[in-house]
C-alpha positions as CSV (number, residue, x, y, z in Angstrom):
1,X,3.2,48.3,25.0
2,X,-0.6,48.8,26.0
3,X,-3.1,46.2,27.0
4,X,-4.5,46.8,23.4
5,X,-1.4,46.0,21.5
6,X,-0.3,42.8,23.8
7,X,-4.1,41.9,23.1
8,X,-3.8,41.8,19.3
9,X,-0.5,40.2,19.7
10,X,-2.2,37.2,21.6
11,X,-5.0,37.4,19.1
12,X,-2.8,37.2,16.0
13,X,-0.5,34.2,17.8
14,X,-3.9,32.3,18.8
15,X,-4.9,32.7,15.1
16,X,-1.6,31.5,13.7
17,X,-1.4,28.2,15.6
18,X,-5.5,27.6,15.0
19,X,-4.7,28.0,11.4
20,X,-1.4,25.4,11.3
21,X,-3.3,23.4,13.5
22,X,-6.6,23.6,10.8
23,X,-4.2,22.9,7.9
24,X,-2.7,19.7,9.5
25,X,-5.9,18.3,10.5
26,X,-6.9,19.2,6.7
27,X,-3.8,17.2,5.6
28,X,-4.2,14.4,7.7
29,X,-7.7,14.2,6.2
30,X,-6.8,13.8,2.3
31,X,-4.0,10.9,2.9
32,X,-6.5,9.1,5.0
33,X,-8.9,9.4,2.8
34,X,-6.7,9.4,-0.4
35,X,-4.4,6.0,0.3
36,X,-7.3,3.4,-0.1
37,X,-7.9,2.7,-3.5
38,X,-8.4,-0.2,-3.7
39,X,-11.7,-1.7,-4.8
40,X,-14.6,-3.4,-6.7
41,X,-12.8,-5.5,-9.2
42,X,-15.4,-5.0,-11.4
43,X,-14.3,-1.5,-11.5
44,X,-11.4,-2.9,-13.9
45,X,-11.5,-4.9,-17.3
46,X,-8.0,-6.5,-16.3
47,X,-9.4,-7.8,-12.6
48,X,-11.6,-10.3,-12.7
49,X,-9.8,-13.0,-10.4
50,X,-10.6,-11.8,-7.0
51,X,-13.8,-9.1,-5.4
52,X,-11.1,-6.6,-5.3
53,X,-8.1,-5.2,-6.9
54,X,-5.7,-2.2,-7.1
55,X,-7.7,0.8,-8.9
56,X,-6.5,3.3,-11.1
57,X,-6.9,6.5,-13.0
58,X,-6.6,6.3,-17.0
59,X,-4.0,9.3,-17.5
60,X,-4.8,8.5,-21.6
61,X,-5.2,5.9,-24.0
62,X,-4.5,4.7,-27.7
63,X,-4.8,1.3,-29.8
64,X,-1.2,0.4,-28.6
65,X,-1.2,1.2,-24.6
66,X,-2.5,3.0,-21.8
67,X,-0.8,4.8,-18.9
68,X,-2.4,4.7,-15.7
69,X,-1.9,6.6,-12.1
70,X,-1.6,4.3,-9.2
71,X,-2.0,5.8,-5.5
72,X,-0.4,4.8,-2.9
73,X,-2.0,1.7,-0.8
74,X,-1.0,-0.3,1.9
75,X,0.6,-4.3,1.3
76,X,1.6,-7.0,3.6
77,X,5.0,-8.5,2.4
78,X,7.5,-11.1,3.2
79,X,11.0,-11.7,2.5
80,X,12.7,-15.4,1.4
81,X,16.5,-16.2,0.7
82,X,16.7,-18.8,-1.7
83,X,19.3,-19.9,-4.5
84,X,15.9,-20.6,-6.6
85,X,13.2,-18.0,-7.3
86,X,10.2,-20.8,-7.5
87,X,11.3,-22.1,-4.0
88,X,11.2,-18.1,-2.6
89,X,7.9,-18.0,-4.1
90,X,6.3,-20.8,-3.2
91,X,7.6,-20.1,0.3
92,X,6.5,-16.6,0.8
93,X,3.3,-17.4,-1.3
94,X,2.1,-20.0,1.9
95,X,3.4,-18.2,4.5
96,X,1.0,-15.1,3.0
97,X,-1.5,-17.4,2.5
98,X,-1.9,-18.5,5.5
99,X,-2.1,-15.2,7.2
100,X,-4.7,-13.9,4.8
101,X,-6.7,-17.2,5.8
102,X,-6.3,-16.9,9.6
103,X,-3.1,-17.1,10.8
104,X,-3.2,-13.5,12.4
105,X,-3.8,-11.8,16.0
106,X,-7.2,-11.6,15.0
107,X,-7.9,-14.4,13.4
108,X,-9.7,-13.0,10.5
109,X,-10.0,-14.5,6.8
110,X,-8.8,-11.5,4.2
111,X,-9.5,-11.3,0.9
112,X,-7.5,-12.4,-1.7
113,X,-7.2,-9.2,-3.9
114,X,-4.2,-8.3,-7.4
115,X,-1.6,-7.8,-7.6
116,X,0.6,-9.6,-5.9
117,X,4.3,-8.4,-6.5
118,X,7.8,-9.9,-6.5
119,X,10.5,-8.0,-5.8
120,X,14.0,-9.5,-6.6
121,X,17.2,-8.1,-5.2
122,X,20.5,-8.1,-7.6
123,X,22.7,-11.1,-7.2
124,X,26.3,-10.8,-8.0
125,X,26.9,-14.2,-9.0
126,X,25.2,-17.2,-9.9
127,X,26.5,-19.2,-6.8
128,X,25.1,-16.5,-4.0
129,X,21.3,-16.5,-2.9
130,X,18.9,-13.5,-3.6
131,X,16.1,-12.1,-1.3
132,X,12.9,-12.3,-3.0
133,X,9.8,-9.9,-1.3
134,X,6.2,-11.3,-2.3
135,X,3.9,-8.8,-1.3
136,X,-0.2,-9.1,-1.2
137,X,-2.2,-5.6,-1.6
138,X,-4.4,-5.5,1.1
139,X,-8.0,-5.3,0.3
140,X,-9.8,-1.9,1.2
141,X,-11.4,-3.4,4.7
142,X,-7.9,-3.7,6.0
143,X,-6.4,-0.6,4.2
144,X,-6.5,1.2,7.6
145,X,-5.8,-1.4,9.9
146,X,-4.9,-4.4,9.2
147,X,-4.6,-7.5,11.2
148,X,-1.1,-8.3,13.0
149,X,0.8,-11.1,12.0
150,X,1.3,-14.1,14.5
151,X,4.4,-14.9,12.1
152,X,7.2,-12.4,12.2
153,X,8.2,-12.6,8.6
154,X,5.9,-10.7,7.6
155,X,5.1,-7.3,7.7
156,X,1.6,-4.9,7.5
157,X,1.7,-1.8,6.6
158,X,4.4,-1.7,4.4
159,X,3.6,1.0,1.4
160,X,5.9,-0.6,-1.6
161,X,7.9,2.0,-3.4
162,X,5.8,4.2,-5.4
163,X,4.3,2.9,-8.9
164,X,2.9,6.2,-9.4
165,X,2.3,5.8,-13.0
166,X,2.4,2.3,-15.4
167,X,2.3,2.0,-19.1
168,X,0.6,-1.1,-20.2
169,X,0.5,-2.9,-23.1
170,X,-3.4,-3.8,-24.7
């Protein structure tokens, strides 16, 4: 093999890895810049409780419904055992609360933002407990990074199963 050949070799490798390398970086890009939408409530005719809420795209639209297209954000969430679902929630509700108005390594205030979201798991019987998950979208300042717990129920970070797409009733 000449010096020539081995050259274009080493050439055409270099290119290969800059390229993979340029495509990553390029990736990396959109789903930074693609996960937070969250924003302006007054963005949406539905959210008006709160400076910010989850944001959508109208996919279409008749008298009857509308479906929309969620991305995918970033919630903080917390699990509770109870027999009773208004004891879970009221439970998980505080201890949210409470790190949304402080109670976190930083000691930051966060804004309340919608939805917030229950998750129930299947019980088998009416005499066995179920695990209820209240989760809080976080608002687009804390999208990124948010704040870490003190309390180790809960848990940052944690992208809920995706809701890609809702029909809604008007």
């Amino acid at each position: 093999m000449s010096v020539f050949q081995v050259f274009n070799v080493m050439t055409l490798t270099v290119c290969l890895y800059f390229r993979v390398y340029l495509a990553g970086l390029v990736g990396l890009l959109l789903i930074l810049t693609a996960e937070a939408r969250v924003g302006n409530s007054s963005e949406s005719s539905f959210c008006t409780e709160t400076k910010e809420c989850l944001l959508y795209d109208l996919v279409c639209k008749n008298d009857d419904y509308e479906v929309r297209h969620y991305d995918s954000v970033k919630w903080v969430s917390t699990d509770e055992e109870a027999y009773l679902m208004d004891k879970a929630i009221v439970t998980s509700f505080m201890r949210l609360f409470k790190y949304i108005t402080g109670s976190n390594e930083a000691g930051v205030n966060i804004d309340m933002t919608v939805p917030v979201i229950v998750k129930i798991e299947e019980t088998k019987r009416m005499s066995q407990s179920s695990v209820y998950t209240l989760s809080f979208v976080l608002p687009s300042a804390h999208q990124m990074t948010p704040p870490q717990p003190t309390d180790d129920k809960i848990r940052p970070n944690r992208p809920l199963h995706p809701m890609p797409y809702a029909l809604v009733e008007i």
